[in-house]
C-alpha positions as a Markdown table, in Angstrom:
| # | Residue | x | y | z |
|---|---|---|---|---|
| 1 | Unk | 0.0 | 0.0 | 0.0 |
| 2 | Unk | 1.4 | 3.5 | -1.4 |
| 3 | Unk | 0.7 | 6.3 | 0.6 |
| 4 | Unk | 0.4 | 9.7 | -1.3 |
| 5 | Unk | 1.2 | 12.9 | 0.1 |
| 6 | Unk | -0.5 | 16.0 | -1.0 |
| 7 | Unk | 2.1 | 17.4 | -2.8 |
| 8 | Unk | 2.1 | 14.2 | -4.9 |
| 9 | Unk | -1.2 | 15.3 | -5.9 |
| 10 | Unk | -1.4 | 18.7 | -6.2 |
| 11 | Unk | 0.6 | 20.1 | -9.0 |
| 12 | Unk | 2.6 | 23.3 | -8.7 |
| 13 | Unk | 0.2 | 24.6 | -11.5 |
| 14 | Unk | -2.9 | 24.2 | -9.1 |
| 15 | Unk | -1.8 | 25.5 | -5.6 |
| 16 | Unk | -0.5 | 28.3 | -7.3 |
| 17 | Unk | -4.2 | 28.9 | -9.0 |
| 18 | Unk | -5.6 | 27.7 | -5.3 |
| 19 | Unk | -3.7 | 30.1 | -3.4 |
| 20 | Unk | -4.4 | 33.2 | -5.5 |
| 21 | Unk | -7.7 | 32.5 | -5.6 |
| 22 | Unk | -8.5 | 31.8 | -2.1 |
| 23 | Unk | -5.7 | 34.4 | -0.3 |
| 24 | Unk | -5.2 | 36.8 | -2.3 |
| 25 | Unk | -4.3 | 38.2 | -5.8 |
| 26 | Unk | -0.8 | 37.4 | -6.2 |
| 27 | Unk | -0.5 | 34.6 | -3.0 |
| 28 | Unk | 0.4 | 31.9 | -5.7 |
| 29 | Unk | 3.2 | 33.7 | -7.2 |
| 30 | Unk | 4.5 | 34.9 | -4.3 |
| 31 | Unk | 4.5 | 31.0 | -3.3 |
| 32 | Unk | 6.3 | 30.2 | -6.4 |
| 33 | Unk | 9.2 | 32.7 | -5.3 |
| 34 | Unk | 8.2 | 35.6 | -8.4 |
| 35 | Unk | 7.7 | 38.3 | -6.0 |
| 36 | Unk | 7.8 | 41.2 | -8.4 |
| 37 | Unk | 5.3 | 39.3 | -10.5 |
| 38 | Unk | 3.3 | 38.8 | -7.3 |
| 39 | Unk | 3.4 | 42.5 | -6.6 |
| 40 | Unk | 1.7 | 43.7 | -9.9 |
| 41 | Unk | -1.4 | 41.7 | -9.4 |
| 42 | Unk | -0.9 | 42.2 | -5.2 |
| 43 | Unk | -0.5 | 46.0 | -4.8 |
| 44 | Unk | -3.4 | 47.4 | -7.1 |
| 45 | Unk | -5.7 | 44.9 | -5.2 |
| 46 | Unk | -4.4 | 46.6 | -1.9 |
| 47 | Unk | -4.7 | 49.8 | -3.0 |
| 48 | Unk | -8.1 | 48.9 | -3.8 |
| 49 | Unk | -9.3 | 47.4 | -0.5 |
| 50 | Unk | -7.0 | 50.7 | 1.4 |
| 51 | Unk | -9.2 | 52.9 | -0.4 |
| 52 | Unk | -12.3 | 51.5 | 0.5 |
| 53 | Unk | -11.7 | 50.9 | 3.9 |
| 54 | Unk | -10.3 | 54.7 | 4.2 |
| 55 | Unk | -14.0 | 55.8 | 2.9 |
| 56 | Unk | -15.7 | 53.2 | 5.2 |
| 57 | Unk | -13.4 | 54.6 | 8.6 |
| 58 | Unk | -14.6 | 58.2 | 7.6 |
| 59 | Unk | -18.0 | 57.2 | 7.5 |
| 60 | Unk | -17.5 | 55.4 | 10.5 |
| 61 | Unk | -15.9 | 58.5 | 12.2 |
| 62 | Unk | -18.6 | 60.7 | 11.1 |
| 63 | Unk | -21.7 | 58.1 | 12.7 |
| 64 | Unk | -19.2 | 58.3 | 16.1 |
| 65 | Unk | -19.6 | 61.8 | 16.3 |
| 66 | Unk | -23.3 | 62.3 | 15.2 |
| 67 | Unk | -24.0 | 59.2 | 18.2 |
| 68 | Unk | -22.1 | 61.7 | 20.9 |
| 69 | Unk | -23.7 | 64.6 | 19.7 |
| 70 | Unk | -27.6 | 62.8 | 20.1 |
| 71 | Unk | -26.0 | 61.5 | 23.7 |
| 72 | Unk | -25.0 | 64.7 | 24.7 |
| 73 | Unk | -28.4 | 66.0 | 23.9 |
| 74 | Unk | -29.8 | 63.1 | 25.8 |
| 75 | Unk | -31.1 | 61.1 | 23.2 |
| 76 | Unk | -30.0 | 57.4 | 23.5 |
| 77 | Unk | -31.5 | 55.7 | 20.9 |
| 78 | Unk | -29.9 | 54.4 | 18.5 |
| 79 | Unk | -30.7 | 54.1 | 14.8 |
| 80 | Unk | -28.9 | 51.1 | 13.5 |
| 81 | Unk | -31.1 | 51.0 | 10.2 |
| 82 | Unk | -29.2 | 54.8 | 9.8 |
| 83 | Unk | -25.8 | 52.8 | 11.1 |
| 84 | Unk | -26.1 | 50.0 | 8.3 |
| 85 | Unk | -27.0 | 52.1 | 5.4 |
| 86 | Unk | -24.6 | 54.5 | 5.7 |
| 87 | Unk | -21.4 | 51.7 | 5.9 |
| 88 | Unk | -23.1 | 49.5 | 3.8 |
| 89 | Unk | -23.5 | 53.0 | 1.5 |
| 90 | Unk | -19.5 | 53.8 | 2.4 |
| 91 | Unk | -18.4 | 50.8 | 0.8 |
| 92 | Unk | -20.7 | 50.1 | -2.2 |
| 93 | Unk | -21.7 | 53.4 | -3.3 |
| 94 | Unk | -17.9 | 54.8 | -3.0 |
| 95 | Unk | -16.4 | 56.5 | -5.9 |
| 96 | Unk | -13.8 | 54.1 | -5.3 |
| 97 | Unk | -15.7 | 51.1 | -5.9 |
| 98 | Unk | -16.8 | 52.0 | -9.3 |
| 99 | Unk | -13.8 | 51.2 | -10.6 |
| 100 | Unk | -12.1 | 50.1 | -8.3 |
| 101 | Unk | -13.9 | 46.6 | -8.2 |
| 102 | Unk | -13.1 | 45.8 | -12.1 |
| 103 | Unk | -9.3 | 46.8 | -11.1 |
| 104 | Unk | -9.8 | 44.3 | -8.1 |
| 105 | Unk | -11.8 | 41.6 | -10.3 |
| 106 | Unk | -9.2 | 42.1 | -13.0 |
| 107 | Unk | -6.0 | 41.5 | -10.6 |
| 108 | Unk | -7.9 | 38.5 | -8.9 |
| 109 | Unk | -8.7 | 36.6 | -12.4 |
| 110 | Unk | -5.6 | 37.7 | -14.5 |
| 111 | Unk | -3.3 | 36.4 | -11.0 |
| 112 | Unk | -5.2 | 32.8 | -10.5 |
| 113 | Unk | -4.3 | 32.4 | -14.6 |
| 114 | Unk | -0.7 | 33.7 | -14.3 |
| 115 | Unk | 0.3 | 31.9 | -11.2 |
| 116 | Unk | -1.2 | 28.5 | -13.4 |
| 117 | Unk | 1.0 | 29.2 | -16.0 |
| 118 | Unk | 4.0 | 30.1 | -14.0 |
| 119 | Unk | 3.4 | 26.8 | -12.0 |
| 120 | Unk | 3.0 | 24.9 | -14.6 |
| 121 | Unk | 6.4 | 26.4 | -15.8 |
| 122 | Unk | 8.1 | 25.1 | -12.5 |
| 123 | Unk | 5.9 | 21.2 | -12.9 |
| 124 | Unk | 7.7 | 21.2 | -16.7 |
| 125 | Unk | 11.0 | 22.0 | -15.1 |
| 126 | Unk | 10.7 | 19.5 | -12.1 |
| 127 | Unk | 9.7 | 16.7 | -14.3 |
| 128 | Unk | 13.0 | 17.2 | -17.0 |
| 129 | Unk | 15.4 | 16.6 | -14.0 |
């Protein structure tokens, strides 16, 4: 009885795809040592999520202060319907997200395909040894 181990199984090709899809844009590369390749799928995705979380803290920041100034007046009810649409509205109505999310779609899907190919680059080479 022959006991396989997982990297028997799993080509270079498809954790590469399997990492950048599932991690982030760029993960598989970077696991195949091609960190500058990595980086130009990596840091426009980052720059994307930055951005949107900088709009969603500001919107965040703004709720904080419009909750201590009800407080201060005495008014402790809280509106989380208000709460919700607003950081639901920071995120998805963002002028960052317009494009942003085709720049972030775009990284993810041309990264899974590139860290394929540059896996399947390294399975050729392994196998010619």
């Amino acid at each position: 009885m022959t006991s396989t181990k997982p990297s028997d199984t799993f080509s270079q090709a498809k954790r590469a795809a399997i990492l950048s899809a599932t991690i982030f844009p760029g993960a598989g590369l970077f696991f195949l040592r091609h960190h500058l390749r990595g980086c130009i799928f990596a840091i426009p995705a980052a720059l994307v999520i930055i951005m949107l979380f900088k709009n969603l803290f500001a919107v965040a920041f703004k709720l904080n202060e419009e909750m201590a100034a009800e407080i201060e007046k005495g008014n402790m009810a809280i509106d989380i319907g208000h709460m919700w649409n607003s950081l639901h509205g920071a995120m998805f109505t963002s002028p960052y997200w317009e494009q942003g999310k085709w720049i972030l779609l775009a990284s993810w899907i041309l990264s899974i395909i590139s860290s394929y190919f540059a896996g399947k680059k390294a399975d050729l080479a392994k196998h010619t040894e």
